[in-house]
N, C-alpha and C positions, 0 to 999 in steps of 0.2 A: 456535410453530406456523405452519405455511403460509398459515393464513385468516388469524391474526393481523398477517402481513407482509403481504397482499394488502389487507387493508384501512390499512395504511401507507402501502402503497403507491398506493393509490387517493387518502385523501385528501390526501399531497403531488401527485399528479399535477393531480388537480381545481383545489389552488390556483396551481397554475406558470401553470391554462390558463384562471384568469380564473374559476373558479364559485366561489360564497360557498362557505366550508367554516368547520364549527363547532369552535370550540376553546375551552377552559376558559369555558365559558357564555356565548361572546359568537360572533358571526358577524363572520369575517374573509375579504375580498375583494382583491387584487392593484390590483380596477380604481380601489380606493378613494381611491388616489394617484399624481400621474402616473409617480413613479419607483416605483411598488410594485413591480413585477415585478423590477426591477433588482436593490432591495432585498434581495428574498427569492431572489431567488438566488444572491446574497454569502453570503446569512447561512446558507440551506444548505448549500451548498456550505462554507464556513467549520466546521459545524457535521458533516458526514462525517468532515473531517478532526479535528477533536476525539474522535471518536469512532475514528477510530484510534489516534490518543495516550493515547487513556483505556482505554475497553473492550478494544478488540483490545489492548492491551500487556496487559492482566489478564487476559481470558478468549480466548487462541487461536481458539475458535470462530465466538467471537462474527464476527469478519471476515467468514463466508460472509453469513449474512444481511442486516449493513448493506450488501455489495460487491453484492449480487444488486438491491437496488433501485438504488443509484445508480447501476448500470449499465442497466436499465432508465428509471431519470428522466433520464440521460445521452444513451439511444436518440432520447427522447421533446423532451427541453429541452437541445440541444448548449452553449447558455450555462451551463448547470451545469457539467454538465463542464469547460468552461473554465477557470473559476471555481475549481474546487476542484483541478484541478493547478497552479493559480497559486499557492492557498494551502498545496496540500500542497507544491511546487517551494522555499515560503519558509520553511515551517516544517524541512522536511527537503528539505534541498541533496543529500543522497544517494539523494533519490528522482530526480533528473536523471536520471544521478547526476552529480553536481558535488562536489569538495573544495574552496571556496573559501581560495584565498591572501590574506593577509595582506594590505595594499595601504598602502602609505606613509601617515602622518597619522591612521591608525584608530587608535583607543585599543580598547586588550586586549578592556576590558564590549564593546562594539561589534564586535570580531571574533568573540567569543565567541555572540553573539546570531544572527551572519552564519552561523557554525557549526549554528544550533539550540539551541545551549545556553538556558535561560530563567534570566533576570539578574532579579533580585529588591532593593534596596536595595544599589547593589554587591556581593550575592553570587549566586554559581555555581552552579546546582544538582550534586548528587550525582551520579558516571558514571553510576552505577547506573541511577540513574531517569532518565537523559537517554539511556541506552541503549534500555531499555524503552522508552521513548517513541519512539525512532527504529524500534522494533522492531516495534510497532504498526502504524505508520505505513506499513513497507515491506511487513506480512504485508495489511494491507488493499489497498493498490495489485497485490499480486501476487494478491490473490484477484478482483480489481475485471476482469483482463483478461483473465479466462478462464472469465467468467460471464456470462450471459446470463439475462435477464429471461424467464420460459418463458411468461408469457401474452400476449410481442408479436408484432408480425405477424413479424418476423426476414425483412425483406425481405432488406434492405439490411446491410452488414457492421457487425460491431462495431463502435463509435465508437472506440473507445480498447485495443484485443484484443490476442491474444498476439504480434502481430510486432514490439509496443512492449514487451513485455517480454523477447523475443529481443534486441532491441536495447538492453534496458538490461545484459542480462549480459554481451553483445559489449562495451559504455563501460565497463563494471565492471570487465572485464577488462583494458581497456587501460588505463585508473587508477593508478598506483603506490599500495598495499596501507596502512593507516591501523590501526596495530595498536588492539584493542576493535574499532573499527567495523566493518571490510571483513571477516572475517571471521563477526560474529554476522549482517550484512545478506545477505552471501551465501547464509547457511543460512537463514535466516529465509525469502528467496524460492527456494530451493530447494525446500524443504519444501511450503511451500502451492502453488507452480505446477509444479513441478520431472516433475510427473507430464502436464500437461497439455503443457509443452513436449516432452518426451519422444513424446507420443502425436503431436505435429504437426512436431516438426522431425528425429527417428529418429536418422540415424548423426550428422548433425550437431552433434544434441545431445550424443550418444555422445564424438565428438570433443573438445566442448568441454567435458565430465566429466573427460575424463582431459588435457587440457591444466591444468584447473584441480587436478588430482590429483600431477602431474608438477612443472609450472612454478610454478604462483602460491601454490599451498600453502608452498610451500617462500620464497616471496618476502614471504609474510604471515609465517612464521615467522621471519625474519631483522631484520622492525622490532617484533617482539612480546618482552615481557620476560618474563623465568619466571612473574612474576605474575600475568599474563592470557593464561594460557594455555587458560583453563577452553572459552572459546567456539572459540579455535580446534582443540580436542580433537575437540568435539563435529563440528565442520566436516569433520572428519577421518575421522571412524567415517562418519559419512552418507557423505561421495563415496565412502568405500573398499566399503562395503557394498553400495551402488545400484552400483557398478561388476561386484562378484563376483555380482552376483544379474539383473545387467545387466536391472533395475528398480527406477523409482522409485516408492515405496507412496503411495495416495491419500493426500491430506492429511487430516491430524483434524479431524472436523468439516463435511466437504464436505455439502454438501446431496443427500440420496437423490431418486428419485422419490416415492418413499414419505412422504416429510418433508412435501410439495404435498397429499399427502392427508392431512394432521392440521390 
């Protein structure tokens, strides 16, 4: 519910700004220690992005409402922000986007990790759930930059808004194509921003539908095996569709006006 995030969002802001705020029967203050402030916003920030890898890979929705407050604690505490594209830049290289190479002297676990991947006792996690989890990750960031906090002042511009995720799909595109990955990240931020870039960047965006419908499709499909074909199928129906309908549908889950009044 709307009140229920407004009071989230009240008592993370109170503690970023120094007021005692109560939690599980005790009274916790920032000013309690000299590096408290610093602290707490490692660990929140730290703690957004978990919450991409977690919730938003399981529940699609769920993205709007975490993306709508740290976009507004983002407005309010720019170190947050910070902080959690540091963490989300480490956990996921393809939120850059970045494909880190290989680099002389690294051992496999250690690239692997460099990757994203999570190493447990030398072993690997499963694609599957290392997708998901990337999947998460990038559908939070694309909902993160094109939301706005609706009870701040909105002087001054988005901290972190849509011309940063214009430009992650211009790097995305110039990228040579990572069969699994480029293909589900693509749709993943397509999907949840794909409508708000459309309303803000028009024929360009248009352009760069059908460059990706034309050119890079075709170049995902050329390092893709018959086996994992499934995600770039789906990548395939969405631009062909948003192209013939020459629109992109709100994402699932967006937050209404209506949503603020519950």
């Amino acid at each position: 519910a709307g009140s229920k995030l407004r009071e989230v969002f009240d008592k993370i802001n109170n503690l970023l700004s120094g007021k005692a705020v109560q939690t599980e029967g005790q009274t916790v203050s920032v000013t309690q220690h000299p590096q408290g402030l610093e602290f707490v916003c490692y660990k929140l920030a730290e703690k957004f992005v978990k919450h991409g890898e977690g919730e938003v890979s399981f529940h699609h929705d769920s993205a709007f409402p975490i993306a709508v407050v740290l976009s507004g604690i983002w407005e309010l505490h720019p170190r947050v922000g910070d902080i959690f594209l540091a963490h989300l830049h480490k956990k996921c290289p393809y939120s850059v986007p970045f494909y880190p190479a290989r680099k002389e002297g690294t051992s496999v676990e250690e690239y692997q990790r460099i990757l994203g991947y999570e190493v447990h006792d030398s072993k690997v996690e499963e694609q599957d759930h290392f997708l998901k989890r990337m999947s998460g990750m990038i559908r939070l960031y694309a909902a993160i930059i094109q939301l706005r906090w609706p009870y701040g002042n909105k002087q001054g511009a988005h901290p972190h808004g849509l011309s940063y995720g214009w430009r992650w799909l211009a790097q995305m595109l110039n990228l040579e194509p990572l069969a699994d990955v480029t293909a589900m990240l693509l749709l993943d931020f397509l999907e949840v921003c794909g409508n708000a870039l459309m309303k803000q960047y028009g024929i360009q965006f248009w352009k760069t539908m059908f460059f990706i419908q034309k050119c890079y499709i075709p170049r995902i499909e050329a390092v893709t095996s018959s086996g994992q074909m499934g995600c770039l199928s789906r990548l395939k129906n969405f631009v062909q569709k948003c192209l013939q309908a020459e629109e992109i549908p709100l994402p699932k889950g967006i937050l209404t006006p209506s949503f603020w009044r519950t």
